[in-house]
N, C-alpha and C positions, 0 to 999 in steps of 0.2 A: 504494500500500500504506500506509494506515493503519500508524503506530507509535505505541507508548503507553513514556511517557518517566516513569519513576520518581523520584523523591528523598526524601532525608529520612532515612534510613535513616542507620544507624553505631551508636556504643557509648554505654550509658548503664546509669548503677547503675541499681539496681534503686530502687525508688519515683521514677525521673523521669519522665522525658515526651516523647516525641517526634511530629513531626506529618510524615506521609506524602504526598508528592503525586503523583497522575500526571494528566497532561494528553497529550491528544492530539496528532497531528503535524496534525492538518487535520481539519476539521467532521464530524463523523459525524451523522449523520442517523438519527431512528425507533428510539431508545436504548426500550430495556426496563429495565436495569437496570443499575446498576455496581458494584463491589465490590471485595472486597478477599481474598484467600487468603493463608494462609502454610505452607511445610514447613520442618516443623523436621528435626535431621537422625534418622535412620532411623524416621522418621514418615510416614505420608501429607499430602499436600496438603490441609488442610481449608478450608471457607468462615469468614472470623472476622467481616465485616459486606456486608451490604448495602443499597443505597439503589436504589429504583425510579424510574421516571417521574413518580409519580404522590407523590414522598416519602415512602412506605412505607419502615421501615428493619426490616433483622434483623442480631441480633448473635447470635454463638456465647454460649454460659452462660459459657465460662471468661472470658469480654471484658465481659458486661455490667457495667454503669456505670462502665469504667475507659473503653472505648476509646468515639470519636463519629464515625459515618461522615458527610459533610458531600460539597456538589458543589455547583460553577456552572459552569451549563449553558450561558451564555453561552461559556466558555472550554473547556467538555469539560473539564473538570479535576474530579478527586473526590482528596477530603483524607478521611485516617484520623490523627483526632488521641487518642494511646495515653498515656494518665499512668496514673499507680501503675503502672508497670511490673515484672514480673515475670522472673526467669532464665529460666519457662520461657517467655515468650513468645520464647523467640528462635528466631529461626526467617530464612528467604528471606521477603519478602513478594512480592504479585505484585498487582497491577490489573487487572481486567478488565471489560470494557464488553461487553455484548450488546444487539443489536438482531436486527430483525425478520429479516435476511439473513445476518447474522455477529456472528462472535465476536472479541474480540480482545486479547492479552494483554499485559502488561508485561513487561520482560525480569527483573524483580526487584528489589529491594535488600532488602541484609542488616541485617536488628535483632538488636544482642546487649544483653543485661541482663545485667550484670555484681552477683554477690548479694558 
């Protein structure tokens, strides 16, 4: 069983910066895409970036040109690096890698911006 292993995450005022990691427990193979979601609370789960295979990125509009989705594929590891940070970006964040056969998810960490 594949696990995907979060960090980075904790408190920070509002205009810092914090950089997200999750990295794999073991190789995952025939990767589509990886990304990043966050819930904030009595919200839905939305998508805030994603990077492909092929280095295609998408960002949500409320993220664009603060946060950068980044990965090396050598390690399976994908970073979200989030400055000018925001109250409302806080939220649970979550990692998630899809490939050709599966999905598979982070267990979370929590980002709070303190205004």
């Amino acid at each position: 069983q594949v696990n995907l292993v979060e960090s980075g995450g904790g408190l920070v005022q509002a205009g810092g910066s914090l950089r997200l990691s999750c990295a794999a427990s073991e190789i995952i193979f025939s990767i589509n895409a990886m990304g990043w979601y966050r819930r904030a609370p009595g919200k839905q789960r939305e998508l805030v970036a994603r990077i492909t295979s092929g280095g295609s990125t998408y960002y949500a509009d409320s993220v664009k040109g603060r946060f950068t989705i980044s990965r090396d594929n050598a390690k399976n590891t994908v970073y979200l690096q989030m400055n000018s940070l925001k109250p409302e970006d806080t939220a649970v964040y979550y990692c998630k890698i899809v490939t050709i056969v599966s999905d598979y998810w982070g267990q979370g960490t929590q980002v709070t911006v303190s205004s």
